[in-house]
C-alpha positions as CSV (number, residue, x, y, z in Angstrom):
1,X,-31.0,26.6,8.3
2,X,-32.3,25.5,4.8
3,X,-33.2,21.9,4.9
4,X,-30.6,20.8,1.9
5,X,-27.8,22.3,4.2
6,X,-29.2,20.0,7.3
7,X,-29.6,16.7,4.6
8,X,-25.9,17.6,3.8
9,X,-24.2,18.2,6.5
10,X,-26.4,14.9,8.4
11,X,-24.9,13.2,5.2
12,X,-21.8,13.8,5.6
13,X,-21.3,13.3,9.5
14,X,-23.2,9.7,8.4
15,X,-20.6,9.2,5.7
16,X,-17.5,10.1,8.3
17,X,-19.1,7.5,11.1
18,X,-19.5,5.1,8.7
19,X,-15.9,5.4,7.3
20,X,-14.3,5.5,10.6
21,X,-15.8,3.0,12.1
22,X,-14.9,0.5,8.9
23,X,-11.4,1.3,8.7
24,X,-11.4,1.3,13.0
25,X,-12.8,-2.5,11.8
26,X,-10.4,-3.4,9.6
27,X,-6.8,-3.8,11.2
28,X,-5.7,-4.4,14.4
29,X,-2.2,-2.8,15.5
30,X,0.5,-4.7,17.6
31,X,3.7,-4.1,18.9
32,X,5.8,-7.2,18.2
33,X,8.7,-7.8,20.9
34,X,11.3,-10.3,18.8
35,X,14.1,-11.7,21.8
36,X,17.1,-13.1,20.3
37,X,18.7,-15.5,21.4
38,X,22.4,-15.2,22.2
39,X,24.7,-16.2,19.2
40,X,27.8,-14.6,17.4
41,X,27.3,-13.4,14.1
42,X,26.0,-10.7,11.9
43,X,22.1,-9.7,12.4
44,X,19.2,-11.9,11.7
45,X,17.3,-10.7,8.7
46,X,13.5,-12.1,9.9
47,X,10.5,-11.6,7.9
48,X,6.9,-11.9,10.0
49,X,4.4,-14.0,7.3
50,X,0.6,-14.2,6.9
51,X,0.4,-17.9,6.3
52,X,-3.1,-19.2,5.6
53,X,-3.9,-22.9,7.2
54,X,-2.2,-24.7,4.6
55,X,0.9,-22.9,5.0
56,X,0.6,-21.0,1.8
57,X,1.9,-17.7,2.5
58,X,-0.7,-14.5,1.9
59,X,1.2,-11.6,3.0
60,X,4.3,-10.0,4.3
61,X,4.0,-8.5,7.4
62,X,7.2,-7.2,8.2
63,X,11.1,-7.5,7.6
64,X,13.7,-6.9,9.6
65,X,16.7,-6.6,7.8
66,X,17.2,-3.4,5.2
67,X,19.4,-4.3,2.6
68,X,17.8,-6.0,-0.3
69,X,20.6,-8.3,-1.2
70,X,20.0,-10.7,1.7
71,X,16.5,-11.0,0.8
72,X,16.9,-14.5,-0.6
73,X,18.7,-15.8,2.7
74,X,15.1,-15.9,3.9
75,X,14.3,-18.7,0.5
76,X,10.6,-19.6,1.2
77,X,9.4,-16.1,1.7
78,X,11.6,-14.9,-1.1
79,X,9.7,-17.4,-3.8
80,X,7.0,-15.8,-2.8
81,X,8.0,-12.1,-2.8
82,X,9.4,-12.9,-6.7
83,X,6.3,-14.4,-7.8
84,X,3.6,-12.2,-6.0
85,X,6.0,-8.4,-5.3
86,X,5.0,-6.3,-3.0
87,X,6.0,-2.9,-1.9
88,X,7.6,-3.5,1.6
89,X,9.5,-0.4,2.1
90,X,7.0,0.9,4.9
91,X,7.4,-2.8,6.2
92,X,11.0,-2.8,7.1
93,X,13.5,-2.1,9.4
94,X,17.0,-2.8,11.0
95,X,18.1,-6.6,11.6
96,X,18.4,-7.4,15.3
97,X,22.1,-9.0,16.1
98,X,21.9,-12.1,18.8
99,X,20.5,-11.1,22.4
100,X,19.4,-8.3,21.6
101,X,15.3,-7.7,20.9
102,X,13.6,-5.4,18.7
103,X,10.1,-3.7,18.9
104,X,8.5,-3.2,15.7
105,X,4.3,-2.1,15.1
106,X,3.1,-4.8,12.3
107,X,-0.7,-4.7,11.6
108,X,-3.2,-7.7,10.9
109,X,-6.6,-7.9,9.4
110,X,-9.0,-8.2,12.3
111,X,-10.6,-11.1,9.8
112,X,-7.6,-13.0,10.0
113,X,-7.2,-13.3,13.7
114,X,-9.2,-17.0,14.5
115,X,-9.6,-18.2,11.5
116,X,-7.3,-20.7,10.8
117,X,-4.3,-18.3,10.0
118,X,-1.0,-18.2,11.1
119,X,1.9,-16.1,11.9
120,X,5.1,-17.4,10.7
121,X,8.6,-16.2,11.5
122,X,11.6,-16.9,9.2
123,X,15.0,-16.2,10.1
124,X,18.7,-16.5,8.5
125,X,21.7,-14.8,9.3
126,X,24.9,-14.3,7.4
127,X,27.2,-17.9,7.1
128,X,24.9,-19.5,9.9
129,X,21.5,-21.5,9.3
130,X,18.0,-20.4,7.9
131,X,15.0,-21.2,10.0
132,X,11.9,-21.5,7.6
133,X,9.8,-21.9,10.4
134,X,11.8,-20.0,13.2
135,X,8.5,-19.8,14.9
136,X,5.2,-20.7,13.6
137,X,2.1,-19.6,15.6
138,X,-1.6,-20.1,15.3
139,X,-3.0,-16.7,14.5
140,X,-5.6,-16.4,17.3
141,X,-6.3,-14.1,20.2
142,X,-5.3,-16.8,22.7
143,X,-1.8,-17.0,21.2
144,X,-1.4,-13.1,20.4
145,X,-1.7,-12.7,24.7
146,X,1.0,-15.5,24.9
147,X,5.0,-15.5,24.7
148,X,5.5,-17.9,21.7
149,X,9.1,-19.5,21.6
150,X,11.6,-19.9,18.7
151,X,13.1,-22.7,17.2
152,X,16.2,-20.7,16.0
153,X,18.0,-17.6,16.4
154,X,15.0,-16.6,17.7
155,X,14.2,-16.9,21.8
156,X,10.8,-16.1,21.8
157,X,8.1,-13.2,20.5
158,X,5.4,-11.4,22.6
159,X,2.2,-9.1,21.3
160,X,0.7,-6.3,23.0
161,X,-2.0,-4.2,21.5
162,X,-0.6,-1.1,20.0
């Protein structure tokens, strides 16, 4: 085999390792179990927040709830989705109605996870209350392995490694 061929193709097996293994670096996927608790009413829209540690929000993780219009029932996070719009149509997905649960797969930067971020859960439902802070958790590995409870229409969330 000619020795440019073996540079190239040693090249390229180096350039695939190297991209695999970054991007394998980069995010972590989790399956997030939401529990509701038990009221009557219309579905929850929640949206799951990257909050850095002085609450300022840095990214949307997920939202449940698909219709647009009920966007700004969840106010803090929709400030921040006016001022800063992102494209969360892969992020989204039914609201959840109360006592029922619902599994969705939301991804975090691996960079994120113990260092001072949080997780922050905001719920509101249709002529009830809004829960800025439905449950707020400290971004780190100890609380991703733990059942977090809600202050709201939500009972409580697990993680488990997707």
């Amino acid at each position: 085999m000619p020795q440019f061929l073996k540079t190239a193709l040693l090249f390229v097996a180096f350039f695939f390792v190297v991209c695999s293994s970054s991007f394998a670096q980069g995010v972590n996927k989790y399956k997030c179990m939401i529990q509701m608790t038990n009221y009557m009413g219309e579905g929850a829209y929640i949206v799951i927040s990257l909050v850095d540690s002085k609450g300022a929000y840095e990214k949307t993780l997920y939202v449940l709830g698909p219709d647009k219009k009920w966007y700004n029932t969840l106010e803090e996070w929709h400030k921040f989705q006016k001022k800063k719009p992102a494209n969360i149509s892969a992020i989204t997905g039914a609201s959840v109605t109360g006592g029922d649960r619902s599994i969705n797969v939301i991804e975090i930067d691996k960079s994120k996870i113990n260092a001072g971020y949080k997780l922050r859960f905001e719920s509101a439902v249709e002529n009830k209350e809004y829960y800025v802070k439905d449950l707020e958790m400290p971004l780190t590995t100890e609380a991703l392995a733990a059942k977090n409870d809600g202050t709201g229409f939500i009972r409580y969330v697990r993680f488990s490694a997707n």
